[in-house]
C-alpha positions as CSV (number, residue, x, y, z in Angstrom):
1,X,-15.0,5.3,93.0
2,X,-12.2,6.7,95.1
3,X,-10.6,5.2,98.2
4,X,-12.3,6.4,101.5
5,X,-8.6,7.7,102.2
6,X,-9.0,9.5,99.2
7,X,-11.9,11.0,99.9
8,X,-11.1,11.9,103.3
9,X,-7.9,13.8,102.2
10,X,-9.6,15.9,99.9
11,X,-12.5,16.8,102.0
12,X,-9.7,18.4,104.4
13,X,-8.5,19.9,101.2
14,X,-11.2,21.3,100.2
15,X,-12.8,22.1,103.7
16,X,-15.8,20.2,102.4
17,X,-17.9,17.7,104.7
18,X,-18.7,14.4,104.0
19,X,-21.9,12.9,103.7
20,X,-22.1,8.9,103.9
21,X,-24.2,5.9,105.0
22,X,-20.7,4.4,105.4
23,X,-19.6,4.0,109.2
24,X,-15.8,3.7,108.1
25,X,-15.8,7.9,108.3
26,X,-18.1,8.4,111.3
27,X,-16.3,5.9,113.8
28,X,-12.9,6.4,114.2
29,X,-12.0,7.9,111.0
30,X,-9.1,10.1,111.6
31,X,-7.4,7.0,113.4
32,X,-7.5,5.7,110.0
33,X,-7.4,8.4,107.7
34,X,-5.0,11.0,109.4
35,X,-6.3,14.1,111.4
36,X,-7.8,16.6,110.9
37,X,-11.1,14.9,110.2
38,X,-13.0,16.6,108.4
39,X,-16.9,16.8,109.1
40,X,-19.1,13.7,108.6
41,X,-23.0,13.9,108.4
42,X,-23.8,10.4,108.8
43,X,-26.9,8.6,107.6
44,X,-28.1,6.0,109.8
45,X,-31.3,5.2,107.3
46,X,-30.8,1.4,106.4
47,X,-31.2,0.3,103.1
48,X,-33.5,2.6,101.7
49,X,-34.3,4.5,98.0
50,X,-32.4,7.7,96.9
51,X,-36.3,8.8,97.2
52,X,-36.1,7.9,100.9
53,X,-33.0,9.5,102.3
54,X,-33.4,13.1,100.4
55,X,-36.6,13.3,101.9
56,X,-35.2,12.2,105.4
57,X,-32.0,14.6,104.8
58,X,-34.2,17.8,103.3
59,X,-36.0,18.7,106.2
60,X,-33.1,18.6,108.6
61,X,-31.1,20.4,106.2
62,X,-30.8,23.7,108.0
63,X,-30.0,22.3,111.3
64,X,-27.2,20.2,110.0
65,X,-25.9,23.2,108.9
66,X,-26.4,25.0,111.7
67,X,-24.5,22.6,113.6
68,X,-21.8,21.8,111.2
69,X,-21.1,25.8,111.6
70,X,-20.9,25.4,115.2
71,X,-17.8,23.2,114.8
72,X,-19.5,19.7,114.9
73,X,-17.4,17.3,113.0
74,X,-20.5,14.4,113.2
75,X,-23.6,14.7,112.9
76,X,-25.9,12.1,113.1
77,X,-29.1,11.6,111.2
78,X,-30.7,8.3,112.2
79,X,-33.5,6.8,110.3
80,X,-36.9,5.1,112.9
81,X,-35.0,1.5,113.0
82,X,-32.2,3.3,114.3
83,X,-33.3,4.3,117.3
């Protein structure tokens, strides 16, 4: 597995967006990583089964992309105990 730095630098590379249960990139990530950021979809769904977050991410899907387009660089999908 790559260092987050890593991965950060090559999703600006690549333009590509990165999507993590891992708060490191969501808060405060270009502080860390150098800006740019790139964009972040962040899951906020605990501990929970592969099973479990496709079928919380799938449905949202088209709205996350809709606002990634938009020029949103975090979006947020949080899961019922993160409310």
């Amino acid at each position: 597995m790559a260092p987050d730095k890593v991965i950060w630098q090559e999703a600006r590379r690549q333009n590509a967006t990165i999507i993590t249960k891992d708060d490191d990139f969501a808060v405060g990530g270009a502080a860390r990583f150098g800006a740019p950021a790139p964009s972040v979809v962040w899951l906020r769904l605990g501990n929970s089964s592969q099973k479990l977050l496709l079928s919380a991410f799938m449905p949202m899907l088209a709205n996350v992309i809709t606002l990634l387009e938009s020029g949103e660089l975090l979006v947020e999908i949080r899961g019922q105990e993160s409310r």
